[in-house]
N, C-alpha and C positions, 0 to 999 in steps of 0.2 A: 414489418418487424425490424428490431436496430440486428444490425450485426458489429461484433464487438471482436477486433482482431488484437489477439496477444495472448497471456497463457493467466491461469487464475494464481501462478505463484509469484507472479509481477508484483513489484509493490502498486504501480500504476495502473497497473490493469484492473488488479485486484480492485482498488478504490471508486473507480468506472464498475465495476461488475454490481455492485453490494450498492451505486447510486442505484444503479437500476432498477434492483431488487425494492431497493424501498419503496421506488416510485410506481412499484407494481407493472414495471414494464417489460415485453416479451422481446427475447433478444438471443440471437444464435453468437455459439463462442468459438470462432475461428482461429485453433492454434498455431500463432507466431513466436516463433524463438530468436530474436536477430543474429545471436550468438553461431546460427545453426542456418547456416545458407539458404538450404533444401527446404526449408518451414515458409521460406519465404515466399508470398503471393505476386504471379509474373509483373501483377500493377502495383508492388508494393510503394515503391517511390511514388505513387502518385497517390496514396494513400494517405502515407507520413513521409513528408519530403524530409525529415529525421533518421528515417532508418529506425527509429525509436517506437516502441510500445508504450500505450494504446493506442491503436486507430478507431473509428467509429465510424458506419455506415448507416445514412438511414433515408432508404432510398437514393437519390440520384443528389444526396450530400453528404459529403464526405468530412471528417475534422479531427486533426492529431493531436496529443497533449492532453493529459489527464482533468488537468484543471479548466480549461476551454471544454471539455466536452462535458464535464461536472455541469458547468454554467449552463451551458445550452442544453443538458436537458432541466436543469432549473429552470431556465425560460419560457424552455415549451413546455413544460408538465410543472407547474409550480407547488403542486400538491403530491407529496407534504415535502413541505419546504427544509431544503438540507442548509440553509443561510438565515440567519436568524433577523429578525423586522428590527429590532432596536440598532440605531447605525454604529455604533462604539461595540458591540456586538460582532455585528457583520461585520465592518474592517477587521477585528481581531480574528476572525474566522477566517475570511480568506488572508492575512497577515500570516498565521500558522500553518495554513494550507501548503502557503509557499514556504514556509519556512522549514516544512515536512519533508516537502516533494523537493527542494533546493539542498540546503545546508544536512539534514538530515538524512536523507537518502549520498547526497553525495560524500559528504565526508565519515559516514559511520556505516548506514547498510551496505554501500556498493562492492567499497575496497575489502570489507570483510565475506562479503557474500562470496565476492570472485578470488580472495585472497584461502579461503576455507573450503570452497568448492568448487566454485568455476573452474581454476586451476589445475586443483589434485584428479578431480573428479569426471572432467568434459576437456578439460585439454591437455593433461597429463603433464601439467609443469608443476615445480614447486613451490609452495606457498614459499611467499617472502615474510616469515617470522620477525623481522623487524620491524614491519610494517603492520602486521597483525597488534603485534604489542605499544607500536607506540598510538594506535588507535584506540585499546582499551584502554592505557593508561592515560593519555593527554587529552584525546578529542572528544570521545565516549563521556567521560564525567561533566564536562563542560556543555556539552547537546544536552543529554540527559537532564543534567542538572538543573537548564533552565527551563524544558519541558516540566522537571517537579515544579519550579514556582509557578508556569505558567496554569498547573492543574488544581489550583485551587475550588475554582466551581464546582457544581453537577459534572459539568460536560467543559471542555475546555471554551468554548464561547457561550456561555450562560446557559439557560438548564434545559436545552433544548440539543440531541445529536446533530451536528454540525460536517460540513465538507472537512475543516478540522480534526475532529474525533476520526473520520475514516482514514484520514492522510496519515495519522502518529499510527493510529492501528496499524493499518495494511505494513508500514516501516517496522515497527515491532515485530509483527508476525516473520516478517519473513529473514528480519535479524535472528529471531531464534530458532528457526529452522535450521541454522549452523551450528545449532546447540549451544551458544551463547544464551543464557536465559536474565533476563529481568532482574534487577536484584531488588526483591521486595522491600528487603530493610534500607538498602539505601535511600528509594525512592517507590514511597510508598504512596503516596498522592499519583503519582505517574502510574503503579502498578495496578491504583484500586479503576481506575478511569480505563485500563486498556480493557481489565475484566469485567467493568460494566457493559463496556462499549461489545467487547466480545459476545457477549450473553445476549444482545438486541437482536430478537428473533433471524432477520433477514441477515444479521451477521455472522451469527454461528451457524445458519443454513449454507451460506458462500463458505465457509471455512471445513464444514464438512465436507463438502463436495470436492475440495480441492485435494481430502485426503489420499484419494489412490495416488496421483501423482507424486506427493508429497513421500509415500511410501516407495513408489516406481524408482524416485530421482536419488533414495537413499538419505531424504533428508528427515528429519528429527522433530516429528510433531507432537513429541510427548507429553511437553509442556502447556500442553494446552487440560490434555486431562479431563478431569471432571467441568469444565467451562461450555464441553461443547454436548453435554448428557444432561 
């Protein structure tokens, strides 16, 4: 059985949790917080020579990085396939992935994440407000914006759910869990594609499961609503 170290409100982890699910595969969830010393496993460096969540264990191999462990259980369980066959396709798929897990996690979920809760909430400093706002006003529209034209298809890489589709999701998610919410009307191609993506059985089962926490850590999953009923 994998075992899968990091927490299910990771953006990255999150995206590793929900491959799994699809690919029908059995997998213990071993919570790490890096943030949180004590979480940490005595071999953790030798897990993610990153310090960073996800790790993956599966048996006597080990592999860090969201997107690497994506791949390889594509490799080994090729069924059903989260990388689409058509090659203009796939490059766009994994192009997004990165562009999720890179640009979009770093300059829009992180700073707000830890800027909104990390902070106030686990280390008892003050959001820096100038920083909150120049991320919704400047950086936010411009990410967002090119995720709207990128969502024109089904599915952000042709009509098939993709590594992709889970990367902008699990980012979404866990941006509106600061109670930041979506703005339908601005980008509405963006918003129809996370609620599709939402509602794919194996991904509204991961996102319920993650509710206690979600309630425990005081964070804000209301927005979710009738998507996960």
């Amino acid at each position: 059985m994998l075992t899968i170290y990091g927490v299910p409100i990771s953006v990255h982890t999150r995206k590793v949790i929900i491959a799994a699910r699809l690919k029908n595969l059995p997998f213990e969830l071993i919570p790490v917080v890096p943030v949180m010393p004590d979480s940490l496993p005595p071999h953790w460096r030798q897990l993610s020579p990153t310090g960073m969540v996800p790790a993956l264990q599966d048996g006597d191999f080990t592999l860090a990085d969201s997107a690497a462990i994506c791949a390889y259980l594509e490799r080994k369980w090729p069924k059903p396939s989260l990388l689409p066959t058509d090659v203009r396709h796939y490059g766009h798929a994994l192009w997004l992935e990165q562009y999720a897990s890179g640009t979009v996690f770093r300059d829009v979920v992180r700073p707000l994440f830890h800027e909104l809760f990390v902070h106030p909430k686990v280390r008892n400093t003050a959001t820096d407000q100038a920083l909150v706002g120049d991320v919704l006003d400047r950086v936010l529209p411009e990410v967002f914006g090119y995720l709207e034209r990128a969502s024109g298809n089904k599915f952000l890489a042709g009509d098939a759910l993709s590594v992709a589709d889970l990367a902008v999701m699990s980012n979404l998610t866990t941006l509106q869990y600061t109670g930041i919410t979506l703005d339908r009307k601005r980008y509405p191609k963006l918003a129809a594609l996370y609620e599709q993506v939402v509602r794919v059985p194996e991904v509204a089962e991961a996102l319920r499961s993650e509710q206690p926490m979600v309630q425990q850590m005081g964070l804000d999953g209301t927005f979710l609503g009738q998507l996960l009923h």
